[in-house]
N, C-alpha and C positions, 0 to 999 in steps of 0.2 A: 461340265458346262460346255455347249454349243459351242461356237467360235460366232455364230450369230449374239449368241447371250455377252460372249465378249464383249463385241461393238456396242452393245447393246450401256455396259456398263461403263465403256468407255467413254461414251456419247454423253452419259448421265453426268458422269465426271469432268468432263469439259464443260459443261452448263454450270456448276456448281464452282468455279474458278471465283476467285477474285479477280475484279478488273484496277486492279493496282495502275497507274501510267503508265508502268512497263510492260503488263503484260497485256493478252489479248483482247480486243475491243468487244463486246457484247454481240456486235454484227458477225465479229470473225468467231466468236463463237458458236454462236448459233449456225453460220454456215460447217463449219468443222463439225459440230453436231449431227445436225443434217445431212451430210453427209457418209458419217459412220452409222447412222440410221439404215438410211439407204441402202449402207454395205451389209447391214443386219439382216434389209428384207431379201436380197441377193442370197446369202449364205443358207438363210431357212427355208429360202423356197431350192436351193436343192436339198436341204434335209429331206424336204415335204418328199421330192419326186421320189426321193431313195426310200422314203418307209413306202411309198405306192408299189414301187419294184418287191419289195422285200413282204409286200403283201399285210406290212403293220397298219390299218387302218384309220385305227383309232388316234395314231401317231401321226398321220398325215394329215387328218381332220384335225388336229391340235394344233400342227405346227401352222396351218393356214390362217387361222382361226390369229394366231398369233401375229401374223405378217399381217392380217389385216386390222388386227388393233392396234399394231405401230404404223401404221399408215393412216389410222383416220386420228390417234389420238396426239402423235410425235408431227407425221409429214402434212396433216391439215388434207392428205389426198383420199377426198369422198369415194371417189371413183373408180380407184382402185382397191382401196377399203371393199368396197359391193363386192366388185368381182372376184374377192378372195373368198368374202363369206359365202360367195356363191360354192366356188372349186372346195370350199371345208364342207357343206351341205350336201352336192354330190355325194363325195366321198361316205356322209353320214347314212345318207340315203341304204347303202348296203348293209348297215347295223343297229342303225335307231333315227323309224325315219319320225318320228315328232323332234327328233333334235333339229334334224335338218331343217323341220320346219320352219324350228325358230329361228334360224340364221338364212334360210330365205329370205325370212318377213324382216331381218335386220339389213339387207342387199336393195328389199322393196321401199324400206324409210328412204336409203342415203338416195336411188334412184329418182326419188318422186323426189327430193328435197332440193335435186339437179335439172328437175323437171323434163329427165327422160322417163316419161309415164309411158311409152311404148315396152321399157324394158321393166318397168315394175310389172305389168299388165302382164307380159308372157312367166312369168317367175308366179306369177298369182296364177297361173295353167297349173304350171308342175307344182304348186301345194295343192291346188285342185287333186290332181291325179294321184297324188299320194294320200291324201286323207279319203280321197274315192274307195282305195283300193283298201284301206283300213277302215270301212264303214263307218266313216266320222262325218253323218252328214250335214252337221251344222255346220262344219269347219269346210267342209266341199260347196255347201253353197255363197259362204260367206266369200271365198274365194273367187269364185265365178262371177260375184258379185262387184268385188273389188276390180276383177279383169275387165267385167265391162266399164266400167266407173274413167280406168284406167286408159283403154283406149280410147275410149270418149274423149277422155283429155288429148290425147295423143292424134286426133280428128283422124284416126282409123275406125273408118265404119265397120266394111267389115268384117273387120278382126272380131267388132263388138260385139254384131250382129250374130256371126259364129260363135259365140261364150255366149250372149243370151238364149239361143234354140239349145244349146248343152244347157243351162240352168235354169230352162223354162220345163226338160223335159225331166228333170231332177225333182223340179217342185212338185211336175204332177207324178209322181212317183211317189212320192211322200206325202201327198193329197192336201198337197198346201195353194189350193184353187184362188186362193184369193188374192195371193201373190203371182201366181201363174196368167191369172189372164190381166191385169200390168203387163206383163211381158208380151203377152201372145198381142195387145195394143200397140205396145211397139213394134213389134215384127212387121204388125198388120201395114203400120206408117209406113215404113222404111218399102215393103214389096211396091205398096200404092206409090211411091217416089221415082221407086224404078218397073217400069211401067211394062218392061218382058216379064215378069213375075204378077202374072194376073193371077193366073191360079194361087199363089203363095200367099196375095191378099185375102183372096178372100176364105180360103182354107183358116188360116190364125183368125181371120175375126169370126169365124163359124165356131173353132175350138174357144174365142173367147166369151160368148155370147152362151157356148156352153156350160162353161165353169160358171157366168154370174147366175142363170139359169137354177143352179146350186146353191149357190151361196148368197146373194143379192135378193132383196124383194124382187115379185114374179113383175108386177107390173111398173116397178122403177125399170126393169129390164127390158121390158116389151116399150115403153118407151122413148128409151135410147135406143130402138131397133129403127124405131119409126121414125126419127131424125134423119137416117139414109134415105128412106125413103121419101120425106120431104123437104130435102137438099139432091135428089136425083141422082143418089151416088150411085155407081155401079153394081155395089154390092147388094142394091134391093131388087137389081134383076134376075139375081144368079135364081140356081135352087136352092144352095143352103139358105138364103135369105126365106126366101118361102116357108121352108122346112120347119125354122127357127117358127116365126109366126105361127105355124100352126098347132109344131108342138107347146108351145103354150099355151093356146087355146084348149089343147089336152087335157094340159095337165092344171088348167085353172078349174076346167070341168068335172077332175077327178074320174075322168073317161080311162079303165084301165084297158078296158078292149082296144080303144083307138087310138091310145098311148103304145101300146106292142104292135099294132099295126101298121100304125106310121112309123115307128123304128125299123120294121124287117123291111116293110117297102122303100126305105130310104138308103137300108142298107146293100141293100143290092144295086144301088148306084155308088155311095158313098166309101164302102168298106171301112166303117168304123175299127182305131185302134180297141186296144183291151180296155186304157183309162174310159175310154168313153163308154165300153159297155157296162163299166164298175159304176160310172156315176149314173149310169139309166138303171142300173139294181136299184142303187140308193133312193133313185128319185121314186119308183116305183113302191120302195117302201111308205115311202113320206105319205103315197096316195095313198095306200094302204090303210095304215094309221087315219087319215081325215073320213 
């Protein structure tokens, strides 16, 4: 046994006194508790450092793990509770990172329930980045998901704003268009807000006018196009505003000449990515088929 575990049973057994008139008051109890607690999380967290020296991992991931359950469930301390199940996660991170996971996401509860959602939101990065790297991509978007949620609360734009372009560009990777241009609308806001980011406007509403293009009815779409243009917005002067226009016109006509037409002519100003040339396959099909 520890000399941690010592304190640990000590502590237990001084809670567990009778409080006869002679002996100790409940108060002076619980502080004498309290305090050989205390001396419990001292004693383990140098276990913890010595299995880290000694290269035992899985021992040091344990023993934090440990320091931080007698800190949220003995000392009532949320806050330090996180930050252990954080340094046991690390640590997991080298041998099984879904474990880590889980004691991320138990660092992310006690954070958010303290209402520092700045530090839930970066801890929802690095499960991002580890479920990324293990192709778990529900869990990588869910995350990404959470980090904008999070700084949002946290009234960090753009921390947000950065995690939404990362899990806007995830979606469309995974050709989840419908969720993707939600996001590419917020983007589109926030550039339009800040008003050195012209190009940045109107690029995310061009990528998003593309996705609904895809997935949305043609003429719900071309509708909502023409809003800018009868609210004067800027974006119905550019060229992808044009462009948009017309390739619908295209592709309501079933026009497959004038549909690869206007795409090479546009791309040699615009330099479409790869998603975009996947979803002009697609759409190309669609004509196909009618």
């Amino acid at each position: 046994m520890s000399t941690g575990d010592e304190c640990m049973k000590m502590a237990e057994a001084t809670l567990e006194q009778n409080s006869w008139f002679w002996g100790p008051s409940n108060i002076e109890k619980i502080d004498t508790a309290n305090n050989l607690y205390k001396k419990a999380v001292s004693l383990y967290r140098s276990d913890a450092y010595n299995h880290m020296m000694n290269e035992s991992y899985t021992d040091a991931a344990n023993t934090f793990i440990k320091i931080a359950d007698l800190q949220l469930n003995k000392l009532n301390d949320e806050l330090s509770a996180a930050e252990n199940y954080i340094n046991s996660a690390k640590i997991m991170k080298k041998y099984d990172d879904i474990a880590a996971i889980q004691y991320f996401e138990k660092a992310i509860e006690l954070y958010n329930r303290n209402g520092n959602f700045g530090m839930g939101a970066k801890i929802c990065e690095t499960i991002a980045g580890i479920a990324e790297k293990n192709n778990m991509t529900d869990c990588t978007i869910l995350a990404y998901q959470n980090a904008y949620k999070y700084y949002t609360c946290a009234f960090s734009e753009f921390s947000a704003i950065t995690v939404l372009e990362k899990l806007t560009q995830i979606l469309i990777n995974t050709f989840q268009y419908e969720l993707a241009f939600v996001n590419f609308d917020k983007l589109a806001s926030y550039h339009k807000r800040n008003l050195s980011t012209h190009d940045e406007y109107k690029n995310c509403l061009f990528d998003s006018f593309i996705c609904k293009i895809f997935v949305n009815d043609l003429q719900e779409t071309k509708n909502e196009l023409l809003k800018y243009k009868n609210s004067n917005d800027e974006f119905a002067k550019t060229t992808e505003y044009n462009y948009l226009i017309k390739f619908i016109d295209v592709y309501e006509q079933h026009d497959v000449e004038g549909y690869w037409s206007l795409i090479n002519n546009f791309n040699s100003y615009y330099r479409f990515h790869e998603w975009h040339q996947k979803l002009f396959v697609n759409l190309i099909d669609r004509i196909n088929k009618k």
